[in-house]
C-alpha positions as CSV (number, residue, x, y, z in Angstrom):
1,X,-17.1,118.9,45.2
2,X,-17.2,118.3,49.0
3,X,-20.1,117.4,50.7
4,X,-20.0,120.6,52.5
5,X,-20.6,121.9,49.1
6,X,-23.5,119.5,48.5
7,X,-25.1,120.2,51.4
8,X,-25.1,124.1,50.5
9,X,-26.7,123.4,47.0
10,X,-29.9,122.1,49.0
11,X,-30.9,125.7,49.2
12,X,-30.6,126.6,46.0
13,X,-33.6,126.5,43.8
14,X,-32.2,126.4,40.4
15,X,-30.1,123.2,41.9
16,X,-31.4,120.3,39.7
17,X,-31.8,117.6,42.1
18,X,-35.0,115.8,41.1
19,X,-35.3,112.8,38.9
20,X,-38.2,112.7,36.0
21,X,-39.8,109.9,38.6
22,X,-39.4,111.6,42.1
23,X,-40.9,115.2,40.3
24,X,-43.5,113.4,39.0
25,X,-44.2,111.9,42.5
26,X,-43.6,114.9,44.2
27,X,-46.5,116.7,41.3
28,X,-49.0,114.1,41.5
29,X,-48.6,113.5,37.3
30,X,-47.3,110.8,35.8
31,X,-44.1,111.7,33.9
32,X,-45.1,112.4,30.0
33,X,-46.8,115.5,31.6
34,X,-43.6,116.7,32.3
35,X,-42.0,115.5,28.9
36,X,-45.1,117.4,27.7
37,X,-44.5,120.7,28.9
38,X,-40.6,120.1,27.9
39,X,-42.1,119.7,24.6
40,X,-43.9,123.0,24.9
41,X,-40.7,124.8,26.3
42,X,-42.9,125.7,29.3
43,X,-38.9,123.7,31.3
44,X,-36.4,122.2,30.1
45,X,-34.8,120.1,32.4
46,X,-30.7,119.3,32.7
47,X,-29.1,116.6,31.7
48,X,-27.3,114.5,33.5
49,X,-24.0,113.0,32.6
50,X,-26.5,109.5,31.7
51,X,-28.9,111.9,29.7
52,X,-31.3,111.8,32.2
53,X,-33.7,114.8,32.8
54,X,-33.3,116.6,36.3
55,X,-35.2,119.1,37.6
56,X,-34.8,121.9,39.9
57,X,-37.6,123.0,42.5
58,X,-38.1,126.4,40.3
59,X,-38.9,124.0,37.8
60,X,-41.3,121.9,39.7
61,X,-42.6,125.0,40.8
62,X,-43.4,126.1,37.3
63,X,-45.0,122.7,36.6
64,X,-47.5,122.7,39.4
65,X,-49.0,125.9,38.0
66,X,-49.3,124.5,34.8
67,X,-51.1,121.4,36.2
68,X,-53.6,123.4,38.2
69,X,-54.2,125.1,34.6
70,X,-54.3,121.4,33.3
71,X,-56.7,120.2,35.8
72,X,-59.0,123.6,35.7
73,X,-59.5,122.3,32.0
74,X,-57.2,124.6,30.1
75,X,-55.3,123.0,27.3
76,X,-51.7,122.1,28.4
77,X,-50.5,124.2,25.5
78,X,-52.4,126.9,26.8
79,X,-51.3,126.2,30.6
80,X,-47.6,126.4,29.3
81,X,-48.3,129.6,27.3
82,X,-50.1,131.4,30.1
83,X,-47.4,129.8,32.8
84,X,-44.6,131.5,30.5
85,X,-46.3,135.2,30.4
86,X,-47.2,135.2,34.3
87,X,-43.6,134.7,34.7
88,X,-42.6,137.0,32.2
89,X,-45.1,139.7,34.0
90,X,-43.6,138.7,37.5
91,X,-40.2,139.5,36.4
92,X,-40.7,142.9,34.7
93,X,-42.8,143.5,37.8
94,X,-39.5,143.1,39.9
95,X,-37.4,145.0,37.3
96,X,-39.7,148.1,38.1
97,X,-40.5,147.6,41.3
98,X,-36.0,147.5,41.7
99,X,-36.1,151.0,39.1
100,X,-38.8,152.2,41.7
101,X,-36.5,151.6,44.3
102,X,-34.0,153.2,43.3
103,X,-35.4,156.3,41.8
104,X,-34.9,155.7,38.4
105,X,-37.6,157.9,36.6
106,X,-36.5,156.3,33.3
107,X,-35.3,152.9,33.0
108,X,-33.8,153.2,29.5
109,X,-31.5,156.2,30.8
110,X,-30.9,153.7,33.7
111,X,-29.1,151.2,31.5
């Protein structure tokens, strides 16, 4: 990889460029809260070549809803489980909203 190519992944969300220690910084949490939601499938992190967790800013993202959750008093299992089904509502949202677009009047005929 050159570091023109580097350079370009900066954009990219799904890049994983954070260590466990810098997203925790960057989250204000200390760093079993993230193994905790890892734990809860809420992320999961890559791997680097050393085995240690890197995280993306989609991720960290993701994370700092469940810590508002977390610090409004919801139960982190619940912040990971409501987390997972705003996301899952987002996406669908985008799905039709793209079927809309289009002028798909059914979506299953569209496939």
């Amino acid at each position: 990889m050159t570091a023109d190519d580097s350079f370009g992944r900066l954009d990219d969300d799904d890049y994983p460029a954070y260590t466990m220690g810098r997203a925790a910084d960057m989250l204000g949490v200390p760093q079993s809260f993230l193994r905790a939601i890892g734990e809860h499938r809420l992320i999961t992190p890559l791997r680097s070549p050393g085995g240690h967790r890197r995280y993306s800013r989609y991720q960290l993202r993701i994370a700092a809803r469940a810590r508002e959750l977390v610090d409004q008093g919801t139960p982190i299992e619940a912040a990971c489980r409501i987390v997972i089904l705003e996301d899952q509502l987002e996406e669908a949202q985008r799905i039709n909203a793209e079927y809309r677009r289009r002028g798909v009047a059914n979506p299953s005929a569209a496939a």
